[in-house]
Each structure stands twice: as C-alpha cells, then as structure tokens.
N, C-alpha and C positions, 0 to 999 in steps of 0.2 A: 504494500500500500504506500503509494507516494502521491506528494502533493497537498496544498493547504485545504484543512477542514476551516469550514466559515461557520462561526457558531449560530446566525441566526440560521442558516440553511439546515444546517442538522439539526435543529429543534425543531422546526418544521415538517422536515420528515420525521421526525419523533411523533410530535400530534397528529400524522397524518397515518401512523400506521401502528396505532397503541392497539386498537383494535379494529377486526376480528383477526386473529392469529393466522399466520399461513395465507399470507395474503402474496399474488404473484406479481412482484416485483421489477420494472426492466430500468434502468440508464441507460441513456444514449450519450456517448462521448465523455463515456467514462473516464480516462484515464486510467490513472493509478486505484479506481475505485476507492476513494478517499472515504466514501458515506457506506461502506460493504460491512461495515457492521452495528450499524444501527438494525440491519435486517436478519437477525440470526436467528427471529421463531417466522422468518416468511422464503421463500422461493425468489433470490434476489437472480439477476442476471446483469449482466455487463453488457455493453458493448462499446464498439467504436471503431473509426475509419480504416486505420492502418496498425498493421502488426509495430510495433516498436522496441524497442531492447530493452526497456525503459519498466514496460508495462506490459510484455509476453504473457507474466505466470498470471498476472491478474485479470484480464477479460476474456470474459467466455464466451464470446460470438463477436468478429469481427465482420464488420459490414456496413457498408454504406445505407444511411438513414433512410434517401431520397427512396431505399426500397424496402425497409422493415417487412412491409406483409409478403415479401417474397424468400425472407429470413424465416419469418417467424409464420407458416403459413398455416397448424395448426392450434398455434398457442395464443392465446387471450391476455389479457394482462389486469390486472385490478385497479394498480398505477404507473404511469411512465413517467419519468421525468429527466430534464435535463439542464444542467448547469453550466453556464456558461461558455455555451458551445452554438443555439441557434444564429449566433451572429455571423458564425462561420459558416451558413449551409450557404449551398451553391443558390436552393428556392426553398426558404424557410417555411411557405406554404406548400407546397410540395409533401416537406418534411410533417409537419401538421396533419395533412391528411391522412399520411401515412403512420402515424400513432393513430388516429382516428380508428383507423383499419384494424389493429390489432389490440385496441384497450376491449372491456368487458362491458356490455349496457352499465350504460351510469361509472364507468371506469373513469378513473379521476388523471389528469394531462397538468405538471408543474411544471412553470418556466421559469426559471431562476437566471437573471440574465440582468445586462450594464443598462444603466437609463442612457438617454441622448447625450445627457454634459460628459462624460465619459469619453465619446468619440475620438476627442485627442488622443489621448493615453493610448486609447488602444491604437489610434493608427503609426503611431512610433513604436509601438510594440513590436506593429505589423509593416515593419519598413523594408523595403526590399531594393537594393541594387539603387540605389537614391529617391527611390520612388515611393509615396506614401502610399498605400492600398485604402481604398475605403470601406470602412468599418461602418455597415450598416448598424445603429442602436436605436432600440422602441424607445416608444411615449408608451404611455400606460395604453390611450386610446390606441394607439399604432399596433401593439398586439393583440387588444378586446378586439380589433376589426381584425385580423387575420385567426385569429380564434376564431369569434363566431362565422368565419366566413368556410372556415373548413367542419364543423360540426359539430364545436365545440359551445357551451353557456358559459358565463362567466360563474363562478360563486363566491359571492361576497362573503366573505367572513375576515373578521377584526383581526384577526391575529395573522393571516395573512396579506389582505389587505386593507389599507388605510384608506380615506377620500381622495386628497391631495399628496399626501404627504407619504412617501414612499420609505420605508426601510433605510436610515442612515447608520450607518454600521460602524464604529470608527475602528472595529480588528481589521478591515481592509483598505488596503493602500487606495483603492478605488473611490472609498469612502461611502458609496451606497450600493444597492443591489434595486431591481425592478425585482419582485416576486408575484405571479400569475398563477390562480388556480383553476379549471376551468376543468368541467365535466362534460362527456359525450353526451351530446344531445339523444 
C-alpha cells in the first residue's frame, strides 16, 4: 500500500460502508490502494490503467475505465468510487456511464476529486516537455450535470455535502477536495 491517505476521504468511506456487511466494493484508479482496508468485512477490488512496479502486488484488475462493463461483465457492484483520478479520463462521461453499467439498483457512485481553483497546481504537476496540459476541474454544478446526465441522482447528505461551501481540508497540500455522492437512478 503506497500513497497519501486523506482523512476526510476515508471517513467517508467509513460512513459509507459501516453497514450492511459484505458489501461489493470496486476503485477505479487505485493506485497503491491507499483506502484497501477500510474494506476488510466487504469484497473490495482494485483497479487501474496500467501495470506499474510501483503498485503490481496491489490491484486486482487492471483496465481501462472508459470500459468497466467489458471488465466486469458479470459483476454488480454496491459502491464505486474514485479519487482523484476523473480529471484524468480521456471522457469522464464516458467513464460515468460506465460505472452506471456495472453498480447494483440504487448502487451508490463517489467522486472525490480537485474543485476548479486547483487547476494551476495541477497543470504544473502535469507539465510536459514545456508545455502545460490542461487539467480539466469540476464546479460542484459541473459534475451534478455530468452525473445526472449519465444516470446518476445526486444525494444530499451533510456530511458529504455542504451548500456552498465544499470540504476544506488543511492535511492536503491542495487545501480542499470536491466530494460527490450520487446514486443510480
């Protein structure tokens, strides 16, 4: 297991999956599966884009997201989530739909991901050969509309989401997180 745990994000998934036990678990763009054990009375799974040396022994299906239900063609899932990685798909709707595909009626889809002011950071992050890449970042509305536009509801609930005022974190250098909770229609 490598990589920073973010404390509001694993409490989060804490309240998300106290109960019922044995609930089937997936990440996408896992990594080092920093959050793999928060899940040890559920059926967690991994995944992500490319094999790495980094993080071989830890994820259990490697695959490209834009095709999940072509991975996972008879498995269902209770919750998916993923953490700061939709900034990186190629079509983040795409990617959406394709959880859509594979969660369970009423399967619950978290998106733990950088608000707009962030964009700098990340695009220096993401510098390449002198060129900055653009780093696509939601507005809260900017993912309720690619949520609900792939299947998803929103569900308001206070401890994951606020009105205005979004999760300010100060354990991350980032300084806040967007967090999205949103259930298959």
């Amino acid at each position: 297991m490598k990589g920073k745990v973010y404390p509001h994000i694993k409490s989060t998934l804490i309240k998300e999956t106290k109960k019922p036990l044995g609930l089937n678990i997936l990440e996408i763009g896992a990594g080092g599966c920093q959050y793999k054990e928060i899940f040890k009375n559920h059926k967690y799974t991994s995944t992500d884009i490319k094999e790495s040396p980094n993080y071989i022994n830890d994820i259990d299906v490697f695959c490209d997201a834009h095709d999940l239900s072509n991975y996972f063609k008879t498995q269902k899932f209770d919750l998916v989530f993923i953490v700061a990685s939709l900034y990186l798909m190629n079509s983040p709707i795409r990617v959406c739909k394709e959880v859509n595909k594979i969660l369970k009626k009423d399967g619950v889809f978290l998106v733990f991901d950088y608000p707009p002011h962030i964009q700098k950071d990340l695009m220096k992050r993401h510098f390449k050969n002198n060129i900055y890449i653009n780093i696509p970042c939601w507005s809260y509305d900017q993912l309720r509309i690619i949520l609900s536009g792939t299947g998803f509801c929103l569900i308001k609930n206070k401890s994951v989401i606020s009105q205005r005022v979004r999760f300010h974190l100060n354990y991350d250098r980032f300084n806040s997180w967007l967090i999205i909770k949103s259930k298959k229609k």
